[in-house]
N, C-alpha and C positions, 0 to 999 in steps of 0.2 A: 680855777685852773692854777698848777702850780706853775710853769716856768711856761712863757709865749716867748717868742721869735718873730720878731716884723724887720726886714735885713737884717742891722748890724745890732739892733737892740732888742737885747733881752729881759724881761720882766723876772720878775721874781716874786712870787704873794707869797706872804711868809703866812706858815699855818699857824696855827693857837698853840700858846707857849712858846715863840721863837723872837727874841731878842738881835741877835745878830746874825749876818750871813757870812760866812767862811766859806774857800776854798781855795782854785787855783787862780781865781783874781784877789788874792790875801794873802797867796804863799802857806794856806792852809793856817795855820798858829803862829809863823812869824811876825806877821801885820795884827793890829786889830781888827777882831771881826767890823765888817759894817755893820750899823744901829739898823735897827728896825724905828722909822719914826713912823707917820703917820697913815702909811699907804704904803704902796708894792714900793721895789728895790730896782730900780732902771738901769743897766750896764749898756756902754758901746763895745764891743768885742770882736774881734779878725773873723773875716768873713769863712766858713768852712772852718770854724773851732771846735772842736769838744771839748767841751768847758765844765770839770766837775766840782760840785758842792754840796755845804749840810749848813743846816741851821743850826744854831747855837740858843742856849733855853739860860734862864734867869740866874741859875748855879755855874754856867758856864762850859754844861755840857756840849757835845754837837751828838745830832739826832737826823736821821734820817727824813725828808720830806716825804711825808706818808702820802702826798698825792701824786707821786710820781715814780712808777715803778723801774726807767733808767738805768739800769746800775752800771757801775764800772765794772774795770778790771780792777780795782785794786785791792791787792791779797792782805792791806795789813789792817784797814779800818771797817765797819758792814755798813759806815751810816753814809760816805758818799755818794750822788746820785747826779745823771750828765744830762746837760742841755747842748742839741745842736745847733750852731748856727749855720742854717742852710745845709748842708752837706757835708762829714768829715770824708774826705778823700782818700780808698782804700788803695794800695800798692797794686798794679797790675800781676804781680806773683801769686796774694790771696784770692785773685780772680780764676787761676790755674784750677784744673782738675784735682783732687785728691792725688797722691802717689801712690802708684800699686808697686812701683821698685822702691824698696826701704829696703838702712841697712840695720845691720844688726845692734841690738841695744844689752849693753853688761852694768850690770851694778857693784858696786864696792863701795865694802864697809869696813874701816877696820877704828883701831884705838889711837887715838890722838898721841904725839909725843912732844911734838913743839906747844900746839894748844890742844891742854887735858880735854878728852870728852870724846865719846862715839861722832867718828869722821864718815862722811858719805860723801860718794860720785857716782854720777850715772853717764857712763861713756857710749856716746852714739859714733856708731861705724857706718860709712858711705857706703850704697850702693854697688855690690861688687868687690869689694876693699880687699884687697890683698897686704898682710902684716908686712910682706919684702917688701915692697914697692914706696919710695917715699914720700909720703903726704904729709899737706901740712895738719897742722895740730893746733886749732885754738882752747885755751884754761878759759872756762868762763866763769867767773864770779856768782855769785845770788843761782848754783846751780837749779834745782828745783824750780824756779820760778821763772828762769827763759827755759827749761826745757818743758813744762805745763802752761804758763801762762802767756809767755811769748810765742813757745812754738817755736824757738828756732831751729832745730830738727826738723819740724816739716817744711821750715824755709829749705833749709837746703835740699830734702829729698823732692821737693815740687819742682826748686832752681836746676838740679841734675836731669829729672827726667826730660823736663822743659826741654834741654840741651841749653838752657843759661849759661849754666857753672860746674864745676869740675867741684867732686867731691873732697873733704876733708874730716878729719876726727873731730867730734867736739868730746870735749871732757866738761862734765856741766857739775862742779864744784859745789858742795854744800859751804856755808859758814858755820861756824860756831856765832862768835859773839863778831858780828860783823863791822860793829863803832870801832872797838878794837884794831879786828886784823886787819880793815882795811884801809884804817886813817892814816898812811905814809909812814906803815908798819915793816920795816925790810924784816921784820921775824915771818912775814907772809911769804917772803920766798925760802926763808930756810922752810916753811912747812912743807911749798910745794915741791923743791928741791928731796928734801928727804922722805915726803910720805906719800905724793901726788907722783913725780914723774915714774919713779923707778915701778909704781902699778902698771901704766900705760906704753911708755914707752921699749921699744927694743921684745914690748913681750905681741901687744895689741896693732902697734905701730913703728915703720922704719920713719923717721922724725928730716922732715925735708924744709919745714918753719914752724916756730914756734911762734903762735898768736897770744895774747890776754883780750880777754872779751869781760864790757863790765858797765854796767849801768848807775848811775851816782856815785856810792862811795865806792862801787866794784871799779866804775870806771876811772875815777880815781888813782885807785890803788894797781890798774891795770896801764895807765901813760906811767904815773911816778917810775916802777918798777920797771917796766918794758922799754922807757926812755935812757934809764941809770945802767941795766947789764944789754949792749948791743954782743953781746957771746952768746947770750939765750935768745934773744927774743927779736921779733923783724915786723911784727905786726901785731898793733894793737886797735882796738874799739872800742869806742869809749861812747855813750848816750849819758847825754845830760850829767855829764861829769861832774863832781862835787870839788868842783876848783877851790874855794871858800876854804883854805885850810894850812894851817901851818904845824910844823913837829909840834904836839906836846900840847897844843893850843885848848884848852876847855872852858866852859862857863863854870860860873861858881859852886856851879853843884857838883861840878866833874863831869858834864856830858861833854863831850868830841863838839869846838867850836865850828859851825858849819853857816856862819851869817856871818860875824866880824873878826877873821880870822886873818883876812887881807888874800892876797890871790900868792902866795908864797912859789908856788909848783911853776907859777908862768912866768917868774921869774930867773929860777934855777934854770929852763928850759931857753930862757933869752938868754943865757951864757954860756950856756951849752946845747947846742941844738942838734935834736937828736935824726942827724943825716940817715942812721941806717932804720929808720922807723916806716913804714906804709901804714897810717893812719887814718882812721875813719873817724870824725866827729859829727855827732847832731845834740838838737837841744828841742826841747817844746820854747815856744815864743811865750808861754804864761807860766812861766816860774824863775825863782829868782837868782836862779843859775845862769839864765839866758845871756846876760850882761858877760860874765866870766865867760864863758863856753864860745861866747863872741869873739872876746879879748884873744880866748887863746886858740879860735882861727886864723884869725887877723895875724897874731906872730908868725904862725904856719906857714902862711900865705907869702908875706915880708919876710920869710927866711927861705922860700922856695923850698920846702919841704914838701915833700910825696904825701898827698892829703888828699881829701875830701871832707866836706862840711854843707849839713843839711839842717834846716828849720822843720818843724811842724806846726801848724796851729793848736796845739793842745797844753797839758802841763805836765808836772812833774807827776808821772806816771806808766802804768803799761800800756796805754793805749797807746801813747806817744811810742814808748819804744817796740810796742808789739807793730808798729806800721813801719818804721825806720830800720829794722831788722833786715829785712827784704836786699834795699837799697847797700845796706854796709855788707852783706853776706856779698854781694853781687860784685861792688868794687873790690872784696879780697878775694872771689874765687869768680869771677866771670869771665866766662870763656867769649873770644873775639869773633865767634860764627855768626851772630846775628851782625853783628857791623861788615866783616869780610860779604854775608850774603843782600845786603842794602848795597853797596859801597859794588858789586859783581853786577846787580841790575841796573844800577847807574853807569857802569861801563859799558854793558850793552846797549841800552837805554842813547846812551852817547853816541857808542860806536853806529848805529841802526840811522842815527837823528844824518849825519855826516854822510856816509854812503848813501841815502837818497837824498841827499842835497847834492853833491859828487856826480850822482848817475843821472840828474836833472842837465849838468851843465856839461855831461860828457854827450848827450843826446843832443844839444847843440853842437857837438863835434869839435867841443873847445877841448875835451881833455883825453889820455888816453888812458888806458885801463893799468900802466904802471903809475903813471903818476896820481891817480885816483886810491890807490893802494899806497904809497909815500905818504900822500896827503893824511890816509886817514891813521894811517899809524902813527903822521907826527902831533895828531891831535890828541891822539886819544895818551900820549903822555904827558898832554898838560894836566894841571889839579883840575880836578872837576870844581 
């Protein structure tokens, strides 16, 4: 058997050929793999985790566990493969029917001018969308990849029909060379500025908020930005933010430092705190972002800034953010019906409980029929 589950501990039998075990309890290649010694590989892990990994072979490869057909979501490697503990817990939105009202989807492609190279966006339109009308507008970062593997699109055409949430534009952003534009690059707004809005906006949509929507370095480069110009931008999203980063910062080889780089951004952000923000943060609990993406709750929190912040049990990855989706689509665009119609039965609920308590003691002849009507109006404005 490759990987068992008994509660919180998970086995691991490494197949022939496998040296070490990698993944999101390793930080993937930042940690060292753990050894294979003598026997299986025992882990304690958060109850309702999905927990992805690979083996690692004598040259230092990682390889897929051929006994375990699990796969992920994730679009960049073929060889990781997931063990559940207990149950990963899906969003009540993915539990929704299919949407039979979708809106309409436009593609654009043109030539790069700020970064050289064939540029692409696929812009999804709400349910209904009328171009005068104005709605908001989230840019989202790693386009292709939340609008195929996350699904955010069908988050929200599920969240509309539901009557959740009120619709909005996404603009789902290709990268070029994404280390690059995203690592606290202000050349990424002159791209969006001169090659991104003037497609979308004023032609596709009248512009009522402007969001950044963006998943590690997207989310990233979606607070930096969205924090720094309050004239464009009022709301950003950020999954599993790649806080880990300062201007210029690289390893010896020249890669974008993204481990000891120091947490730079939560600090610019403790000095200036960005009041006109509605921001959404989440993190997986098994990557080694978790700690930062804390930090820079916590400031949030302590600086009473318009926020939300959610954990998942999983890691740095789409499964994490394809659940968390849901939940941040919902706090920027959810409409107050389902609370107003909870919050309507409880006043009934109230009202109903009082009048026959009232009509009990009016039947003793204690009360009359005005002051059982006072009574119950003066109640029913207290908090429930």
């Amino acid at each position: 058997m490759a990987v068992s589950v008994s509660g919180q501990q998970v086995t691991f039998s490494p197949p022939a050929g496998a040296v070490g075990l990698v993944g999101d309890m390793t930080d993937w290649r930042k940690r060292d793999p753990i050894p294979v010694t003598d026997g299986p590989i025992v882990l304690t892990l958060p109850r309702g985790a999905w927990v992805e990994y690979a083996w690692v072979d004598a040259d230092g490869e990682a390889f897929a566990d051929p006994d375990n057909d699990q796969k992920s979501l994730n679009p960049w490697w073929p060889y990781p493969r997931a063990a559940v503990v207990g149950e990963y817990v899906r969003h009540p939105v993915w539990q929704l029917p299919d949407a039979v009202q979708k809106g309409e989807t436009q593609r654009l492609t043109w030539d790069g001018t700020v970064f050289p190279g064939k540029r692409r966006a696929i812009v999804q339109l709400p349910f209904g969308h009328d171009p005068r009308r104005p709605t908001p507008v989230y840019y989202v970062q790693d386009g292709v990849a939340f609008y195929r593997t996350g699904k955010l699109g069908e988050v929200m055409d599920r969240s509309v029909q539901a009557g959740l949430a009120s619709g909005a534009v996404l603009v789902f952003v290709e990268p070029g060379d994404r280390n690059e534009e995203y690592y606290l690059n202000d050349r990424y707004l002159d791209f969006l500025k001169a090659e991104v809005f003037p497609q979308v906006e004023g032609k596709l949509v009248t512009v009522a908020e402007r969001g950044l929507w963006g998943a590690s370095l997207g989310g990233l480069i979606s607070l930096y930005l969205g924090s720094r110009h309050p004239e464009l931008f009022t709301r950003v999203v950020s999954h599993s933010g790649a806080f880990i980063a300062r201007p210029g910062a690289t390893y010896p080889n020249g890669v974008i430092d993204s481990t000891t780089a120091g947490e730079w951004l939560l600090e610019q952000l403790r000095q200036s705190p960005p009041r006109h923000l509605k921001t959404s943060l989440d993190t997986g609990t098994l990557e080694w972002l978790t700690g930062p993406n804390r930090r820079m709750a916590a400031q949030f929190a302590d600086q009473f800034l318009t926020h939300q912040y959610r954990e998942y049990p999983s890691g740095h990855n789409w499964v994490t953010w394809r659940e968390a989706l849901p939940e941040a689509f919902l706090y920027m665009q959810g409409l107050p019906s389902a609370t107003t119609q909870s919050n309507g039965t409880d006043v009934d609920d109230l009202r109903k409980g009082v009048e026959d308590a009232l009509r009990a003691l009016r039947a003793e002849g204690n009360l009359t029929d005005e002051q059982i009507n006072a009574i119950v109006e003066q109640e029913l404005k207290k908090p429930l």
